[in-house]
Legacy VTK file of the C-alpha trace (Angstrom):
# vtk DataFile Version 3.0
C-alpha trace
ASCII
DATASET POLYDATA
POINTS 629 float
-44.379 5.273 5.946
-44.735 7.939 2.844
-42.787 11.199 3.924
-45.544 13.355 3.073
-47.369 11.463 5.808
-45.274 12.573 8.635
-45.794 16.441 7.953
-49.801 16.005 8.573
-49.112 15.948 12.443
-47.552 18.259 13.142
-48.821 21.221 14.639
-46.999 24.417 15.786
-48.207 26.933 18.567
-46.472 29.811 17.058
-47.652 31.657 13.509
-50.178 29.412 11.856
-49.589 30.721 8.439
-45.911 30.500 8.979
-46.237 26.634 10.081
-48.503 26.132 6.968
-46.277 27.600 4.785
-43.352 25.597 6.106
-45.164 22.294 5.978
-46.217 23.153 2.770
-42.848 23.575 1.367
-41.592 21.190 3.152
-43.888 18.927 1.799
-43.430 19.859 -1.370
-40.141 18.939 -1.769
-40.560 15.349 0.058
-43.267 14.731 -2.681
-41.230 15.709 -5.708
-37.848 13.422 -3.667
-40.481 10.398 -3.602
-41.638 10.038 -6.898
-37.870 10.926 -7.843
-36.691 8.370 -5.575
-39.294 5.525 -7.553
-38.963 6.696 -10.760
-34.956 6.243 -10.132
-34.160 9.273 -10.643
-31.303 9.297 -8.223
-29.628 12.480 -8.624
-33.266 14.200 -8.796
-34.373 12.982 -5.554
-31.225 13.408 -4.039
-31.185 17.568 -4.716
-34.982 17.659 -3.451
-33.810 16.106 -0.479
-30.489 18.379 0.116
-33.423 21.225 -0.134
-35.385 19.204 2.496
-32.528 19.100 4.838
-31.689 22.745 4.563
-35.674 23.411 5.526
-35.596 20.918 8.604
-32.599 22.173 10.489
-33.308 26.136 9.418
-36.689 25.213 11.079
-35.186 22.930 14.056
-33.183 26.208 14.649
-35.539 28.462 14.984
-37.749 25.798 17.498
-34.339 26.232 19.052
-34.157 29.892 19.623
-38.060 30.280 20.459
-37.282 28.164 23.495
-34.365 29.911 24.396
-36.366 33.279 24.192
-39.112 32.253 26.425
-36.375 30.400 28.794
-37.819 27.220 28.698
-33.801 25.362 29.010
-35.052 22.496 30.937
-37.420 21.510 28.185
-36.333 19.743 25.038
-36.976 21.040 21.577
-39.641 18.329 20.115
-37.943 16.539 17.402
-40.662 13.842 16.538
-41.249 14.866 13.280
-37.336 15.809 12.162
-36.354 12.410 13.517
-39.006 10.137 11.369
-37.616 12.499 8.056
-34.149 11.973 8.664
-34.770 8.441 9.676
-36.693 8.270 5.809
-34.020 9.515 4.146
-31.350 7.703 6.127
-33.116 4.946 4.100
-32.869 6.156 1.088
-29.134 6.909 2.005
-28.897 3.282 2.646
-30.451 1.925 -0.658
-28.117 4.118 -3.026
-25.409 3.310 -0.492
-25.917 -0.221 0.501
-24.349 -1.447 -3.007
-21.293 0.347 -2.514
-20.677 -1.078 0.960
-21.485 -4.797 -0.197
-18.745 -4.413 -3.276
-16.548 -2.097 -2.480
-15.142 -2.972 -5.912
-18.124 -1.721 -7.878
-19.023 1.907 -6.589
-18.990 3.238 -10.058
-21.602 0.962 -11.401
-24.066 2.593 -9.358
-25.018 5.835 -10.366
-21.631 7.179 -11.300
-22.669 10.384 -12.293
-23.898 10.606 -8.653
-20.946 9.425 -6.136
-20.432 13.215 -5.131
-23.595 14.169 -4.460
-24.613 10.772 -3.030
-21.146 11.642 -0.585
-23.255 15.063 0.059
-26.306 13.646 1.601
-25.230 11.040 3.513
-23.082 13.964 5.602
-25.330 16.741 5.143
-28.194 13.869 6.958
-25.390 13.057 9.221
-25.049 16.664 10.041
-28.679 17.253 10.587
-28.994 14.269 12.897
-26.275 15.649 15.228
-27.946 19.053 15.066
-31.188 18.261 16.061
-30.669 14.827 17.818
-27.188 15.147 19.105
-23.794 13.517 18.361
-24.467 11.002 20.651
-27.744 9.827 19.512
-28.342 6.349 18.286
-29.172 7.782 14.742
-26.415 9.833 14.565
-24.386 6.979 15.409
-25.602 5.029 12.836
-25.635 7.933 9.871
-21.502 8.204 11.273
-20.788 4.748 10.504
-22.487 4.760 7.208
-20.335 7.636 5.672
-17.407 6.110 6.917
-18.173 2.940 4.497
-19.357 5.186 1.859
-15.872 7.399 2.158
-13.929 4.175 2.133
-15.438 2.775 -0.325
-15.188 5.865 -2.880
-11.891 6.937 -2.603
-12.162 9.363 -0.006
-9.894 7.829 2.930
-8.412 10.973 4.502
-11.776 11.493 5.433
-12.661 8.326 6.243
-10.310 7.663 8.784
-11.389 11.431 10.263
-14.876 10.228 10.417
-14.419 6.883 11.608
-11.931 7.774 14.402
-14.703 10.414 15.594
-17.073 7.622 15.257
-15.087 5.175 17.659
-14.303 7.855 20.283
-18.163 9.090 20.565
-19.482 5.271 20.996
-16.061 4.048 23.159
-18.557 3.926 26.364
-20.850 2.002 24.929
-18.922 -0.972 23.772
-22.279 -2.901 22.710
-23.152 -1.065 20.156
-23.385 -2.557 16.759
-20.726 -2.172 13.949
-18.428 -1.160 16.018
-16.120 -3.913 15.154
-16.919 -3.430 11.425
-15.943 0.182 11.444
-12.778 -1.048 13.190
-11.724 -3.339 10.488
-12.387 -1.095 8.142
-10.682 1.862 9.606
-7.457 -0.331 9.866
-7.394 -1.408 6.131
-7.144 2.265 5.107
-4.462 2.825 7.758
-2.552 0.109 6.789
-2.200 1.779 3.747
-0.593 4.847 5.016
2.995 5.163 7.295
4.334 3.606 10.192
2.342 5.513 12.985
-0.813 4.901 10.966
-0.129 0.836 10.610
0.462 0.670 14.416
-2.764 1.961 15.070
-4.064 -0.466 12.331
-2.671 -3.402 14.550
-3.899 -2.238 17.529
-7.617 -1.659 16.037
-7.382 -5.376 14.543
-6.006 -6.599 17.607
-9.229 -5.455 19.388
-11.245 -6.865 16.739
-9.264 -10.170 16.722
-9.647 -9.925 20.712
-13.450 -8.708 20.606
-14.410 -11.700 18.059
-12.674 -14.498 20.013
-14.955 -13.512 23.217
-18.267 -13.275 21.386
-17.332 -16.063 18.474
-15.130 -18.386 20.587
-11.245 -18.709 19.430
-12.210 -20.528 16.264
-14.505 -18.929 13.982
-14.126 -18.075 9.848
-14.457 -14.167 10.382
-11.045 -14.369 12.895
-9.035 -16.020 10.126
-8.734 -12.598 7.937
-8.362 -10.680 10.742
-5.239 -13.087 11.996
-3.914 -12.845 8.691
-4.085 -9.257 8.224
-2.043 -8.422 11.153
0.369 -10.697 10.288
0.589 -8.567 7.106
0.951 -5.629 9.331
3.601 -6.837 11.561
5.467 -7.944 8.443
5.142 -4.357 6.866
6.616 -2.943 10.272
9.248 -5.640 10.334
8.090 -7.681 13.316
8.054 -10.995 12.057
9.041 -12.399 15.096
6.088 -11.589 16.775
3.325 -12.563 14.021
4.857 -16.376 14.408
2.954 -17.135 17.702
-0.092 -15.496 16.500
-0.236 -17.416 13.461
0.764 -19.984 15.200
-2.025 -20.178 18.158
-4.655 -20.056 15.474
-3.474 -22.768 14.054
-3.668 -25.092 16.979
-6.835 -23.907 17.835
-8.232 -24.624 14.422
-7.132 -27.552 14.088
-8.729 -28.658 17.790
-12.150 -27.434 16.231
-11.795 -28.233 12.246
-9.630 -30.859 11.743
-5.761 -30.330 9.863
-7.057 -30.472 6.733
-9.554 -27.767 6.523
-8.579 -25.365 4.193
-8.717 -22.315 6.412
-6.033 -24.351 8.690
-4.510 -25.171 5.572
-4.333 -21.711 4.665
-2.584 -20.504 7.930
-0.139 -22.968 7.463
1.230 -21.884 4.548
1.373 -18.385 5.634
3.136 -19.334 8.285
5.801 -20.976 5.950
5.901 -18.049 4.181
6.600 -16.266 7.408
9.315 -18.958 8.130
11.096 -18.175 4.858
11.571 -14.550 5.342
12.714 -15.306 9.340
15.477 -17.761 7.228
14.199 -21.139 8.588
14.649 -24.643 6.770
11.463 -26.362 8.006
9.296 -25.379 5.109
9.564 -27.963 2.545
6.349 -30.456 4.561
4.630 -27.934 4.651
4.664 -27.952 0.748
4.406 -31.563 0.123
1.270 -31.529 2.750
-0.550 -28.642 0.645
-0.070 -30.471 -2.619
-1.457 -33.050 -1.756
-4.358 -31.739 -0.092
-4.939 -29.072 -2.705
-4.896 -31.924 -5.652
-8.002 -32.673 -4.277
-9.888 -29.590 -4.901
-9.665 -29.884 -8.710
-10.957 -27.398 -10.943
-13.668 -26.458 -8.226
-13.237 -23.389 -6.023
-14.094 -21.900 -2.692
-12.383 -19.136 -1.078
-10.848 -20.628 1.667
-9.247 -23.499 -1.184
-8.667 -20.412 -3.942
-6.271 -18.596 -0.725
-4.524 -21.770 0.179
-3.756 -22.263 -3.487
-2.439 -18.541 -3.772
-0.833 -18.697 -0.900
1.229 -21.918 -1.570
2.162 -20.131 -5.001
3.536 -17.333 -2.969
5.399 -19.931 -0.822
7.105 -21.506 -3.815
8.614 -17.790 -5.240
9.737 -17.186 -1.930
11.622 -20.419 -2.094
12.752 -19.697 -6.032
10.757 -22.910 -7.082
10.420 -21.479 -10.484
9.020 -24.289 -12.548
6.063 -25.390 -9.505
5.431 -22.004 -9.047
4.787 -21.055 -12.708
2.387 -24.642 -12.566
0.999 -22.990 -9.790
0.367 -19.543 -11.193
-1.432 -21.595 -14.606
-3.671 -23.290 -12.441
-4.894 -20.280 -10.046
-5.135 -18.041 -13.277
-7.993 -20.618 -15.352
-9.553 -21.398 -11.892
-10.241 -17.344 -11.391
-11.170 -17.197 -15.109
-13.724 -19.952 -15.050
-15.254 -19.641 -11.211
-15.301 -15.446 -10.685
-15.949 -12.265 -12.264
-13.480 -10.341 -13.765
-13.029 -7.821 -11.247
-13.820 -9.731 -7.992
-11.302 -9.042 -5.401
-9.833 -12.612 -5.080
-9.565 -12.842 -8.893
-7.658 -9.380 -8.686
-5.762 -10.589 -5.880
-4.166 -13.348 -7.754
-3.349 -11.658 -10.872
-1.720 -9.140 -8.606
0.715 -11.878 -7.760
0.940 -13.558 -10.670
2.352 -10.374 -11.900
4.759 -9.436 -9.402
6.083 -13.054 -10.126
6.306 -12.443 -13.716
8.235 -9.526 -13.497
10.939 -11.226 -11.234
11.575 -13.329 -13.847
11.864 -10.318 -15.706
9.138 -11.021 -18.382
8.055 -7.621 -18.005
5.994 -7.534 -21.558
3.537 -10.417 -20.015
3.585 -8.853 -16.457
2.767 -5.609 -18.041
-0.915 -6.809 -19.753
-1.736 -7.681 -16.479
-1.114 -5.272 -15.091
-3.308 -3.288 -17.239
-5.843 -5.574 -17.196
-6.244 -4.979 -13.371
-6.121 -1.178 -13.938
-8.885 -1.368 -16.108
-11.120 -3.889 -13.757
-10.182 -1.194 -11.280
-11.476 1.898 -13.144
-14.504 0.724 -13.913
-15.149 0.190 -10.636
-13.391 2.071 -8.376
-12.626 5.443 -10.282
-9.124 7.161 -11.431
-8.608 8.807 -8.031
-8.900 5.614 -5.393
-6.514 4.488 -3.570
-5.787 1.088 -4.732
-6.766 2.240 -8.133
-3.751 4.182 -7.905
-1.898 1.584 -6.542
-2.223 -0.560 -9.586
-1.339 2.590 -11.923
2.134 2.804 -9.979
2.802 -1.242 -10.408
1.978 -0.821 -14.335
4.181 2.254 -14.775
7.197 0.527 -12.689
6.890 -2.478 -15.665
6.671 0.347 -18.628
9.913 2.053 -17.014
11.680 -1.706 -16.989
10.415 -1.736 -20.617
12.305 1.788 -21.012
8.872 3.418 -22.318
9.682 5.686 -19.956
7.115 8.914 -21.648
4.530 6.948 -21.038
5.693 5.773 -17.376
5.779 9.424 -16.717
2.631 10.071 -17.530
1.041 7.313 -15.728
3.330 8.238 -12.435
2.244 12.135 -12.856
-1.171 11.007 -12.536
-0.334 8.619 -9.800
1.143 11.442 -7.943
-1.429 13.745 -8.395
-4.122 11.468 -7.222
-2.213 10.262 -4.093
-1.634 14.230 -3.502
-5.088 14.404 -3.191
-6.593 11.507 -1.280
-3.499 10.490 0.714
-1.805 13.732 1.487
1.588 15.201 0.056
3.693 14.005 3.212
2.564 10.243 3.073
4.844 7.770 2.315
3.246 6.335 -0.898
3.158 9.963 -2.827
6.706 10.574 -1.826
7.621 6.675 -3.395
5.821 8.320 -6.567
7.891 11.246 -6.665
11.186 9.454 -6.532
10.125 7.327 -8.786
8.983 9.699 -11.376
12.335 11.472 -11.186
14.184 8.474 -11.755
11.806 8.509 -15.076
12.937 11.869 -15.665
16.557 11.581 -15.612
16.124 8.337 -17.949
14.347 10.886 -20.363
17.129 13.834 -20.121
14.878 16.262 -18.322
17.467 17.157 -15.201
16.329 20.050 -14.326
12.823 18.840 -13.687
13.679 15.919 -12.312
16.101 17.754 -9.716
13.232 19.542 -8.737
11.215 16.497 -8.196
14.063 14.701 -5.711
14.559 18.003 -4.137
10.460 18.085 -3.068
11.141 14.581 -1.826
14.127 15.264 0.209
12.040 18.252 1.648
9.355 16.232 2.748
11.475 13.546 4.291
12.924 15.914 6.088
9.973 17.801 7.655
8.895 13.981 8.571
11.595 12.534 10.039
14.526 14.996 9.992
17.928 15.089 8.761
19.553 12.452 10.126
16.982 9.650 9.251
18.236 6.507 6.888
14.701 7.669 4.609
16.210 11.106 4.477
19.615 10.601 3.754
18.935 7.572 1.280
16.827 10.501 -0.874
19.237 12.867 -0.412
22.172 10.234 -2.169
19.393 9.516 -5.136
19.678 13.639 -5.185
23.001 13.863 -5.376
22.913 10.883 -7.951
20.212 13.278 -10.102
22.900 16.085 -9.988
26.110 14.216 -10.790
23.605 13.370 -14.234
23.208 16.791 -15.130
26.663 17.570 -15.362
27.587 19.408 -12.057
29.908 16.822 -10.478
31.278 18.948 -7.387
28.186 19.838 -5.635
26.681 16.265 -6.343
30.172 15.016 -5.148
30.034 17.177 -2.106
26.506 16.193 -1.418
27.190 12.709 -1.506
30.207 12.605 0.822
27.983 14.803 3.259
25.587 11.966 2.972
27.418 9.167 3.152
29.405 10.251 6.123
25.819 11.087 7.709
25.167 7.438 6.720
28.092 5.866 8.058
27.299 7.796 12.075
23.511 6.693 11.880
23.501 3.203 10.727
27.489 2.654 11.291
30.486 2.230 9.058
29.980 -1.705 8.840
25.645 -1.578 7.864
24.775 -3.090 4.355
23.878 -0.150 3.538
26.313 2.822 4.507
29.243 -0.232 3.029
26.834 -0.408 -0.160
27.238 3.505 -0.031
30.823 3.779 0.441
31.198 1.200 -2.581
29.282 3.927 -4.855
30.734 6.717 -3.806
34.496 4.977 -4.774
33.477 4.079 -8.075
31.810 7.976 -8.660
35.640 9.339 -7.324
37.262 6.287 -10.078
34.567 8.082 -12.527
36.615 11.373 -12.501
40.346 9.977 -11.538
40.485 9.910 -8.248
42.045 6.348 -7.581
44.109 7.271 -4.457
41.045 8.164 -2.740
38.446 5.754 -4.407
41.312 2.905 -3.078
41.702 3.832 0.613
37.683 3.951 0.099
37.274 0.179 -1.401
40.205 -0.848 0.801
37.908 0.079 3.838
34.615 -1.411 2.032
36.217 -4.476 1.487
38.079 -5.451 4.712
34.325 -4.872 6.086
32.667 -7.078 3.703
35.242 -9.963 3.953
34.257 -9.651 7.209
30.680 -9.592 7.845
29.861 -11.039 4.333
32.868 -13.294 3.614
35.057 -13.082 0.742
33.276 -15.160 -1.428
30.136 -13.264 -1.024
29.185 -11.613 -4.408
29.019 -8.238 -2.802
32.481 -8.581 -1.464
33.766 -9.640 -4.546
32.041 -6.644 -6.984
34.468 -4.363 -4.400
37.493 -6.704 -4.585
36.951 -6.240 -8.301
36.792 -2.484 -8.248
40.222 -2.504 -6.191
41.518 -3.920 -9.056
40.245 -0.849 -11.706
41.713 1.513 -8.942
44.885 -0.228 -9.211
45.012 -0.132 -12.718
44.019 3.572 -12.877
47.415 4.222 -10.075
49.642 2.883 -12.931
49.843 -1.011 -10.717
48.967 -2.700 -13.411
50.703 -6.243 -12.430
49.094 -5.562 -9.108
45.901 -5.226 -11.051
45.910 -8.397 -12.918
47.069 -10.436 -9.496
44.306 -9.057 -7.813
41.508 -9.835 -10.524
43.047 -13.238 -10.666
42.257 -13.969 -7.078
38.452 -12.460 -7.705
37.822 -15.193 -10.320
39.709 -18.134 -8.299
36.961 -16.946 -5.385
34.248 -16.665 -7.958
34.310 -20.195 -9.023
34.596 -21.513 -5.812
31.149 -19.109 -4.982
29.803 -20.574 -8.145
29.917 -24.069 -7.047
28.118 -22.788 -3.420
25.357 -20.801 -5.765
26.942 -17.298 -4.199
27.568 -15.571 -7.762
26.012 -16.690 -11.678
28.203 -17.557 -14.531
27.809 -14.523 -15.708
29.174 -12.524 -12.684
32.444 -14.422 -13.179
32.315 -13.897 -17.489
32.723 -10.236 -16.635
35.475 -10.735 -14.100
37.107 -13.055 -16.747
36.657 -10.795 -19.600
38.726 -7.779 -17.415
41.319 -10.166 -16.746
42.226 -10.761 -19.781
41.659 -7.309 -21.409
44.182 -6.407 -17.932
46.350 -9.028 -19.138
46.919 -8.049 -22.548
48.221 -4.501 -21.515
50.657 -5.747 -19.590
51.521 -7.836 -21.983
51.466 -5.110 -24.637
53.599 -2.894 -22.150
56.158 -5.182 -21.076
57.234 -5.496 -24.606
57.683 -2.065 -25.569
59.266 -1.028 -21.731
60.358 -4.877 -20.501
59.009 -6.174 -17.039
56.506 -4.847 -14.495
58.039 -4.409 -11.242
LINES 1 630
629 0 1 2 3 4 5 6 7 8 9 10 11 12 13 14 15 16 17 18 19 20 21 22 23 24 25 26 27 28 29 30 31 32 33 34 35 36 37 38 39 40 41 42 43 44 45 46 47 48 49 50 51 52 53 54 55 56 57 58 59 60 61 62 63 64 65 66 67 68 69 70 71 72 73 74 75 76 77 78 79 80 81 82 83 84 85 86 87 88 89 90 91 92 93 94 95 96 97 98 99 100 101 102 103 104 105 106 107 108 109 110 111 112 113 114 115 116 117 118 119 120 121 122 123 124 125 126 127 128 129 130 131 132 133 134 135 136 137 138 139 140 141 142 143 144 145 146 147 148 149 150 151 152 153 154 155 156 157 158 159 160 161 162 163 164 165 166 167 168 169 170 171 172 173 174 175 176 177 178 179 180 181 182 183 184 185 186 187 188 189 190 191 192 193 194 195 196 197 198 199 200 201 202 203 204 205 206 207 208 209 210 211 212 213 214 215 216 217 218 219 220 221 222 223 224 225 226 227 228 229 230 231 232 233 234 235 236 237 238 239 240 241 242 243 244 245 246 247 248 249 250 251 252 253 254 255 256 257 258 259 260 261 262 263 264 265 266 267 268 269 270 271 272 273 274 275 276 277 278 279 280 281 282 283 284 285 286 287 288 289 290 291 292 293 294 295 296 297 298 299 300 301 302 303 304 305 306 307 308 309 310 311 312 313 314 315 316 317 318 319 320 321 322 323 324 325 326 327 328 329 330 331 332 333 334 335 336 337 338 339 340 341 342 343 344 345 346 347 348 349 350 351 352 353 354 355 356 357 358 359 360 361 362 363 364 365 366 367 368 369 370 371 372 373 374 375 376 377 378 379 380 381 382 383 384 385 386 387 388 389 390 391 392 393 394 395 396 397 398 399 400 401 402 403 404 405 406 407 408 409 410 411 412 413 414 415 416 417 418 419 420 421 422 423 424 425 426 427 428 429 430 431 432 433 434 435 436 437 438 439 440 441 442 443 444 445 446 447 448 449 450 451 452 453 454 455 456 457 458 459 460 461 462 463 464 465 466 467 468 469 470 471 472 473 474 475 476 477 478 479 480 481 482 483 484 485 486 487 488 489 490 491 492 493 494 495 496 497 498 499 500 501 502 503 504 505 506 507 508 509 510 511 512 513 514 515 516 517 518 519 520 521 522 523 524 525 526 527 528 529 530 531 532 533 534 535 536 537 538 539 540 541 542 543 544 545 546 547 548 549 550 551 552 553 554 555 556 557 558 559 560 561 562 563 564 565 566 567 568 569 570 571 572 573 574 575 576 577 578 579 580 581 582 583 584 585 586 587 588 589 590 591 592 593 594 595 596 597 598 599 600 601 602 603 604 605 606 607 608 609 610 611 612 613 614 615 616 617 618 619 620 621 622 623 624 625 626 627 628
């Protein structure tokens, strides 16, 4: 129905020059949004209706009052003809915002010039409906869940997960309605994006979807599969493996009951599940392997998505596993399958060149991992915007490879923007801008600006500390990086004093024999060898190393770097002979760990090399003074 239909009946009892003036205003504007709204003229129609709005609850107000006035409370205000204008433009709302919702990847190729005022209507009609209808109408309901997608899907997440949290509490009795699970799902992606607390309540809202599917789908259906997987993501982020194995694991047996073992969603869980197995340190990975292989052979140069995952997955099985030459095969094939069957910036293809970059840089060919990286940013600007979250997420990954390429002006750039953005949508205290911050100041030191990047650690270490207090591992690892930022700008005792504060801290939180606080204690020995301090750096080490033999063994490389480092405090004591004896028994150790794939040749070159620079002084000493005792 036109808009400037639904004017016609209506017909006030009060003033009738006031009601024809206010129809005729009204109507007016709805004509001028109309033919705005077919000519496209998006941002035209969208003002005419923002004037429209403004009109209809002024004059749903005033209805309102007039009631009030003449005490008629147990009647309702009529809202026939506000609820079949809203329910117009809700429509509109939906065609400019329907695009955004179906590719959440492309919101910039419609209307770009637009987004903010598109964000305007949709919650100034969302407003209006609550006003006139109520919260808890079925309209309002609707115009709620709507925004929420529109928020998501442009960037704006903080208020996203406001809106959609609202949304699920005002509907909670009425478990029916539709969407709800939607709004769910996509309430927990943006959470899973943010801290602990927030990922928890991510798992818990997938759980219910995962839960809520499996009742109305049956145990086996394609939607559940994503869902399964992405809270085995989450319990993997919060470092509950143990429990995503007999999730992952239940699917499985119930897809294979309805689809058959080789179906490449079951396929797909499988090799998740291996991946899963890696990280728990379990052997029985390698069928799992062979099986996908041979299955995935198969498949060709064709794709589907369920085949295109499996594929990506088992590449992400065989890094884990430090198959370097399969998974580089693998990484070839997914990257001219993505090229030849999907768009440049479709989320799958993004998703494996995400991957495929992370792998390249662990082999530390950071120039190739770099121009993908940038190719992603750019897929992701054109369609998502500077400021959006996983826009911004890709910015961070490229700047880490231009640090590890030591362009480190133009890594602080990039990271300055990075942190600005996540300032902005994400919040200053969330865990993502504070991973910015530390590294930008890393960035900083690298390019002599100290004082700055003091200044940077010291807003981290603030904000840590507000979160999670003093005595928290997050907090006291920031406050050593501090202390680390210090000692570089020349003022050794307060950066020494801060660090012995810390690492004592450490050492009462996690305990004196955690990989960390020994890892600690290890750094803070060679910082006191750093300014001639070997009595104290060698009661230190001494300490460090009996632990390390102990928990790690003595072969362990760890335990051998601080075996090696009692050797340079010995040296720097005058024990020179002692020195030498105890490199000598590093390198015996080494080569033994060599054999066992514990330490790299060229680990053991450098202990080899100080040996026999060590032995030469002796040498060199004993001739002009005669023998070492």
């Amino acid at each position: 129905m036109e808009l400037q239909g639904i004017l016609s009946r209506r017909n006030g009892d009060g003033d009738a020059a006031d009601g024809q003036l206010e129809a005729e205003v009204l109507h007016g504007y709805i004509s001028l949004a109309d033919g705005m709204r077919r000519s496209g003229d998006v941002k035209g129609a969208i003002s005419s209706y923002m004037e429209v709005l403004e009109l209809l609850v002024a004059g749903f107000m005033e209805k309102k009052a007039e009631n009030e006035e003449q005490k008629l409370e147990t009647e309702k205000v009529d809202t026939t003809t506000e609820r079949e204008i809203l329910s117009q433009m809700h429509q509109f709302c939906d065609e400019i915002v329907g695009p955004l919702l179906n590719e959440v990847y492309t919101p910039h190729k419609v209307h770009p010039q637009t987004i903010d005022e598109i964000r305007a209507l949709c919650a100034s009609v969302l407003q209006a409906r609550s006003t006139i209808l109520g919260l808890l109408h079925d309209d309002s309901i609707a115009s709620r869940r709507s925004l929420v997608g529109l928020l998501y899907a442009t960037g704006q997440w903080t208020d996203a997960i406001q809106l959609g949290r609202a949304y699920l509490g005002s509907i909670d009795s009425e478990p029916s309605l539709s969407g709800r699970p939607e709004t769910k799902k996509l309430l927990a992606t943006m959470l899973s994006f943010y801290d602990q607390p927030q990922k928890e309540e991510a798992l818990r809202l997938l759980q219910e979807v995962l839960q809520s599917q499996s009742l109305n789908s049956g145990p086996v259906h394609t939607r559940m599969v994503d869902n399964t997987l992405l809270i085995v993501d989450l319990l993997e982020q919060l470092d509950r493996r143990e429990e995503a194995l007999p999730i992952i694991d239940a699917w499985i047996a119930d897809a294979e009951a309805a689809l058959g073992s080789t179906h490449r969603l079951v396929l797909l869980c499988k090799l998740r599940r291996g991946l899963l197995l890696v990280k728990l340190g379990r052997d029985e990975v390698r069928p799992i392997l062979d099986d996908a292989k041979e299955q995935l052979r198969e498949e060709g140069t064709t794709s589907n998505r369920p085949a295109l995952l499996a594929k990506l997955a088992r590449a992400r099985l065989l890094v884990a596993l430090e198959e370097v030459d399969e998974a580089e095969a693998a990484f070839e094939d997914l990257v001219e399958l993505v090229s030849q069957t999907l768009p440049e910036g479709h989320p799958d293809a993004l998703k494996v060149h995400e991957e495929h970059a992370s792998f390249l840089q662990s082999l530390g060919e950071v120039e190739q991992a770099l121009g993908v990286r940038e190719q992603i940013s750019t897929c992701l600007r054109n369609s998502l915007g500077q400021k959006h979250p996983l826009m911004l997420r890709a910015l961070f990954e490229q700047a880490s490879c231009l640090g590890a390429l030591g362009r480190f002006t133009d890594a602080r750039s990039l990271l300055e923007d990075v942190a600005d953005g996540y300032g902005q949508v994400l919040g200053r205290k969330n865990g993502r801008f504070i991973e910015v911050l530390q590294a930008l100041s890393l960035v900083l030191v690298q390019l002599g600006e100290l004082i700055r990047a003091r200044k940077v650690q010291e807003q981290v270490v603030d904000v840590l500390t507000g979160k999670h207090g003093l005595n928290d591992e997050r907090t006291i690892a920031a406050t050593l990086t501090l202390a680390s930022v210090i000692w570089s700008s020349g003022m050794e005792t307060e950066a020494l004093a801060m660090e012995t504060r810390a690492m004592n801290l450490q050492r009462e939180v996690l305990g004196e024999k955690h990989p960390t606080t020994l890892q600690t204690m290890h750094n803070h020995a060679v910082t006191l060898q750093s300014i001639g301090r070997y009595s104290n750096s060698l009661v230190l080490l001494q300490e460090v190393y009996a632990a390390r033999k102990e928990v790690l063994g003595e072969g362990h490389a760890h335990t051998l770097a601080t075996h090696f480092s009692l050797a340079i405090s010995q040296e720097g004591l005058g024990r020179n002979k002692e020195a030498v004896e105890t490199v000598q028994a590093v390198v015996a150790l080494a080569e033994k760990s060599l054999e066992l794939g514990e330490v790299t040749e060229e680990e053991i070159e450098e202990y080899r090399v100080a040996l026999t620079e060590m032995r030469k002084e002796v040498e060199l000493f004993e001739k002009k003074f005669g023998s070492l005792q």
